[in-house]
C-alpha positions as CSV (number, residue, x, y, z in Angstrom):
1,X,32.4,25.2,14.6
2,X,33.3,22.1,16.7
3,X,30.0,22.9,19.1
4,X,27.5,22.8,16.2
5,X,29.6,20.1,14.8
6,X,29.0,17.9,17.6
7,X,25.4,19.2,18.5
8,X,24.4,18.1,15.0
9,X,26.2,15.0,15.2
10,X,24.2,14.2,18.6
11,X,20.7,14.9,17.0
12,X,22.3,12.7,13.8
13,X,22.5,9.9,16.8
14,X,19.4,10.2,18.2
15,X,17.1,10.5,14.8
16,X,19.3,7.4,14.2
17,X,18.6,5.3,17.2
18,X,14.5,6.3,16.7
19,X,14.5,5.4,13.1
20,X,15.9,2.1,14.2
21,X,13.8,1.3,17.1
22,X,10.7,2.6,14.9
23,X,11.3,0.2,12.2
24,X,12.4,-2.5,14.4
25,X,9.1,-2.8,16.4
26,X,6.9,-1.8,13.2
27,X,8.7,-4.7,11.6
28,X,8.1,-7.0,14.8
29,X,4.3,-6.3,15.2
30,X,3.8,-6.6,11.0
31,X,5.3,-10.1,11.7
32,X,4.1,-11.0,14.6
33,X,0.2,-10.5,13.9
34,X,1.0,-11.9,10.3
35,X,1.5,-15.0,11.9
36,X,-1.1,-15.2,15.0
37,X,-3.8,-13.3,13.1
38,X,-5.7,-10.5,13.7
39,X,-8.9,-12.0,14.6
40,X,-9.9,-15.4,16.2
41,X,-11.8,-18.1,14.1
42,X,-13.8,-21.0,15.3
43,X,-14.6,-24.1,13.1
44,X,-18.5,-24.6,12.4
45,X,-19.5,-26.9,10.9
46,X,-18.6,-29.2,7.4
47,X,-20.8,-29.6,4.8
48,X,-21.0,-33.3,2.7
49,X,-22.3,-33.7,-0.3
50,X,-22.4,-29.9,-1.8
51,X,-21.6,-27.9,-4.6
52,X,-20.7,-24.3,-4.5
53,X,-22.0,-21.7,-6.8
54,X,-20.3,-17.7,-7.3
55,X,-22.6,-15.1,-9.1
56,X,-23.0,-11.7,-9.2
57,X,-25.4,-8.6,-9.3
58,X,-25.2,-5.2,-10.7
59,X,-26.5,-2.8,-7.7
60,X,-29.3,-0.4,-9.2
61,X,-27.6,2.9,-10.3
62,X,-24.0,2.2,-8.9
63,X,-21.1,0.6,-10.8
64,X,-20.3,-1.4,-8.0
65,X,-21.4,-5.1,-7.9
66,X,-22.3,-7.7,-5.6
67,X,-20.7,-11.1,-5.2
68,X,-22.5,-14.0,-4.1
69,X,-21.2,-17.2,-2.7
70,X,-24.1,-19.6,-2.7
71,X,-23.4,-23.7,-1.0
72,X,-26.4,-26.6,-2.1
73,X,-26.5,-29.7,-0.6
74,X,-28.6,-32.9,-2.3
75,X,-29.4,-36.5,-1.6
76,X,-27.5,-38.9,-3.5
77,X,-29.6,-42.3,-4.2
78,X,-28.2,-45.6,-5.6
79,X,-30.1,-47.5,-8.2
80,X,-29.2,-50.4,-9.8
81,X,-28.8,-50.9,-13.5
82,X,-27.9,-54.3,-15.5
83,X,-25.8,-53.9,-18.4
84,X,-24.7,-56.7,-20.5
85,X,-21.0,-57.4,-20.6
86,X,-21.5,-59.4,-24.0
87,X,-23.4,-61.6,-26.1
88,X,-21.2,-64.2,-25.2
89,X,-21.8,-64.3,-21.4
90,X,-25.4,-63.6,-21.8
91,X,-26.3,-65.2,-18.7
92,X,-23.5,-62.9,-16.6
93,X,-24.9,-59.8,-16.0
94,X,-22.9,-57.3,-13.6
95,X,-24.6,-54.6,-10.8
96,X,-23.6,-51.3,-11.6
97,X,-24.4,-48.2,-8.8
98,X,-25.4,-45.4,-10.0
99,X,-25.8,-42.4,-8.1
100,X,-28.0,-39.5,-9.3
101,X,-28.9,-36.4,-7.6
102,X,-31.9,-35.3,-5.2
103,X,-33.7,-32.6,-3.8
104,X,-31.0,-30.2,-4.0
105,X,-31.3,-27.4,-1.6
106,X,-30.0,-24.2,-0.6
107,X,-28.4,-24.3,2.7
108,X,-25.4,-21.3,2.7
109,X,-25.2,-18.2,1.2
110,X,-23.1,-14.7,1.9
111,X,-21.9,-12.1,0.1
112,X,-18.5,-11.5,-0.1
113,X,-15.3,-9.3,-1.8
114,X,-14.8,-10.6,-5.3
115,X,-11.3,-11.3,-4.3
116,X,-12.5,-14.1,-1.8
117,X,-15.1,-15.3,-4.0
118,X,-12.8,-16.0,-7.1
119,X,-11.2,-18.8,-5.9
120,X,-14.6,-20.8,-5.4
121,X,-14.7,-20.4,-9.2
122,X,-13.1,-23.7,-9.7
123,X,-14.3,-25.0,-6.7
124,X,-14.4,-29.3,-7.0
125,X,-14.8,-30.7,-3.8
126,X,-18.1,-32.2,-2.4
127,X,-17.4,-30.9,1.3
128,X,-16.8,-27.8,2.4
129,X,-15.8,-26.4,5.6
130,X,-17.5,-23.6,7.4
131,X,-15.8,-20.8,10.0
132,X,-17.1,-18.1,12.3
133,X,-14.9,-14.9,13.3
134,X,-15.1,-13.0,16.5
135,X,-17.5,-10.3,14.7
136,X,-20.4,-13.4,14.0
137,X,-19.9,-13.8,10.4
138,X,-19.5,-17.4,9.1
139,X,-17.9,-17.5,6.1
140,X,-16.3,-20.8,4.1
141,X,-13.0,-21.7,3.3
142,X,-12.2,-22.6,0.3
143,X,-8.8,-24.7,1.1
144,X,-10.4,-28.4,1.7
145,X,-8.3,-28.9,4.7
146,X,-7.5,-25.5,6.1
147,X,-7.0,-25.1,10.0
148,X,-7.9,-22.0,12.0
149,X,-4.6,-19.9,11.1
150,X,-5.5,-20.8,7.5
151,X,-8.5,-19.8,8.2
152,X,-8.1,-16.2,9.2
153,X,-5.8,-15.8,6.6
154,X,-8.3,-16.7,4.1
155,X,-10.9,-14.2,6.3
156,X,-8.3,-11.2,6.5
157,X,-9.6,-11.0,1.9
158,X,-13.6,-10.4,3.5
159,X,-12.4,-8.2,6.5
160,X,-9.3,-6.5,5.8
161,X,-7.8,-5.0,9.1
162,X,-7.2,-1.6,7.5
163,X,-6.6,0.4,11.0
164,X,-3.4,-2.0,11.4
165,X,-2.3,-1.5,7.8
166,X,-2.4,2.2,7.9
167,X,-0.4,2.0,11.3
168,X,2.1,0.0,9.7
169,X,1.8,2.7,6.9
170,X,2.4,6.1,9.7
171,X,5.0,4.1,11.4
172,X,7.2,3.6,8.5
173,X,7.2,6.2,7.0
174,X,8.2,8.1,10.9
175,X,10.7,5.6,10.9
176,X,11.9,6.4,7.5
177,X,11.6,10.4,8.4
178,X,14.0,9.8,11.3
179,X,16.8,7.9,9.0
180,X,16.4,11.1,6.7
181,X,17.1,13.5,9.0
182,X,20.3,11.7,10.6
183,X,21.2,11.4,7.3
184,X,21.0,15.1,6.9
185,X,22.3,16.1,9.8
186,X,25.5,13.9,10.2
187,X,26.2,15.5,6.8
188,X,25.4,19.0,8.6
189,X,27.6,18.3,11.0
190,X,30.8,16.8,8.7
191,X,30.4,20.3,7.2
192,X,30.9,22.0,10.7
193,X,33.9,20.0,11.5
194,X,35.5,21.3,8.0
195,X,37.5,24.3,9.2
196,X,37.1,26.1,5.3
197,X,33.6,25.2,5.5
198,X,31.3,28.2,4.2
199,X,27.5,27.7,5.5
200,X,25.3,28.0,2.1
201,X,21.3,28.2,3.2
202,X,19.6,25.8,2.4
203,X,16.7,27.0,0.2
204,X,13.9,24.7,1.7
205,X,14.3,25.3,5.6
206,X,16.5,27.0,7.6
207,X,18.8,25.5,10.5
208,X,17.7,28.2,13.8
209,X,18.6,31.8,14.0
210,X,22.5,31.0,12.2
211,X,20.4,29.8,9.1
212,X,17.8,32.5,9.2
213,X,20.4,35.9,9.2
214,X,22.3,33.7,6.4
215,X,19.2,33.4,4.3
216,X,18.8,37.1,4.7
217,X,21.9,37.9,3.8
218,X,22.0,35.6,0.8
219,X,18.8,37.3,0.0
220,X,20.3,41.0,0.0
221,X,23.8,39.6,-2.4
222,X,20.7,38.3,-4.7
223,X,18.6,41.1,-4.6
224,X,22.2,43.8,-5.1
225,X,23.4,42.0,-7.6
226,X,20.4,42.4,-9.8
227,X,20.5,46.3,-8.6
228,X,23.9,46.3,-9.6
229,X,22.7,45.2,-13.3
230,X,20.0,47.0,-13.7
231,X,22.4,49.7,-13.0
232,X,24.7,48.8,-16.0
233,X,22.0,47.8,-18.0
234,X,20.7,51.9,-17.3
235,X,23.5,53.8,-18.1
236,X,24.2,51.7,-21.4
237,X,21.2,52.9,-22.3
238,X,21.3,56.8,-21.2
239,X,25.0,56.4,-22.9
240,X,23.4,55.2,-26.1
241,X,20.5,57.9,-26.2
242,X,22.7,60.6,-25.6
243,X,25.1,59.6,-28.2
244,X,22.5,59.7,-31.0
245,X,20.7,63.4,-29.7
246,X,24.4,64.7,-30.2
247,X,25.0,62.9,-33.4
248,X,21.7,64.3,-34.6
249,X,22.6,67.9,-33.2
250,X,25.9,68.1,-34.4
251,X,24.6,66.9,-38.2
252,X,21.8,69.6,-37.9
253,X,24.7,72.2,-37.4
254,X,26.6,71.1,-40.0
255,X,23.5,72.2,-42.5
């Protein structure tokens, strides 16, 4: 007992120490590239004097739909009005500008995930800030003073990096794997160490060739015991049908 006691208890180490490590450097790339980014961004250009438009468009015969994010730019003249302050200062009159808009014009457009066009919904300022990522897509931001890491964060809702999600995904749930089975194990090996310890097979997987001639044998107890009824269950009824052909012979004599 004290051999597979402390052969389990080694394996219960060592699924252990690689659950750890797993998670650890899982952990330390998740946090790591969530700070530095997963692609580079490069300021474009900023736009003065815009507004920004979202719409959308239903694609023909799909349920799916488009989002657009559209940027205009105008002209902004200043004319000169004279309003009258009062009757009683007739001859002070005051300049006020005026600015009205011109020749508004279409200058940025892209489509993009309805989760990065959302927040241009309510967008108010009249300057907005353009980016380019690695892959040649410009896109805009739409925090007014957003640097490059903001940037990329804002980019990661048009281009999510999936392939490094689902690693993240594989390699937690391995690392998670590995706690579980030195989990299992160290209990495995506890029940080893107990001198009245009786192995009972586990019914999901079996632990080498010790756990395979245990399941069999479990297997033949189950599979005797119902022989063993069926047995009972046999003669009670042979006992019962013989009782009632000699009841009805014996009443037939009496006749």
């Amino acid at each position: 007992m004290n051999i597979h006691s402390e052969l389990h208890k080694s394996l219960s180490h060592s699924f252990l120490r690689y659950g750890i490590i797993i998670l650890a450097v899982i952990g330390g790339i998740f946090f790591y590239k969530d700070r530095t980014g997963y692609t580079t961004v490069t300021k474009v250009t900023t736009i003065q004097n815009c507004r920004v438009t979202t719409s959308e468009a239903q694609e023909p015969f799909r349920t799916n739909k488009t989002y657009f994010l559209s940027v205009f730019t105008h002209e902004e003249e200043t004319t000169d009005e004279e309003d009258t302050v009062s009757e009683e200062y007739d001859n002070n009159k005051n300049m006020l500008s005026v600015k009205s808009v011109q020749n508004e014009t279409l200058i940025f457009e892209c489509v993009a995930p309805q989760a990065f066009v959302k927040h241009f919904e309510n967008y108010d300022n009249d300057f907005l800030t353009i980016y380019r990522a690695e892959d040649g897509k410009e896109f805009p931001v739409y925090t007014a003073d957003a640097d490059e890491t903001e940037a990329e964060r804002e980019y990661r809702k048009i281009r999510v990096p999936y392939i490094w999600y689902t690693l993240y995904i594989v390699g937690a749930a391995l690392g998670i794997f590995c706690l579980y089975h030195s989990i299992r194990l160290a209990k495995v090996a506890a029940n080893y160490k107990n001198e009245n310890y009786e192995f009972i097979p586990d019914q999901m997987c079996s632990a080498g060739e010790k756990g395979a001639m245990a399941m069999l044998k479990y297997a033949k107890d189950i599979s005797a015991d119902k022989s063993s009824k069926a047995e009972v269950l046999s003669s009670f009824l042979n006992k019962d049908v013989n009782d009632i052909y000699r009841y009805d012979r014996t009443w037939r004599d009496r006749r």
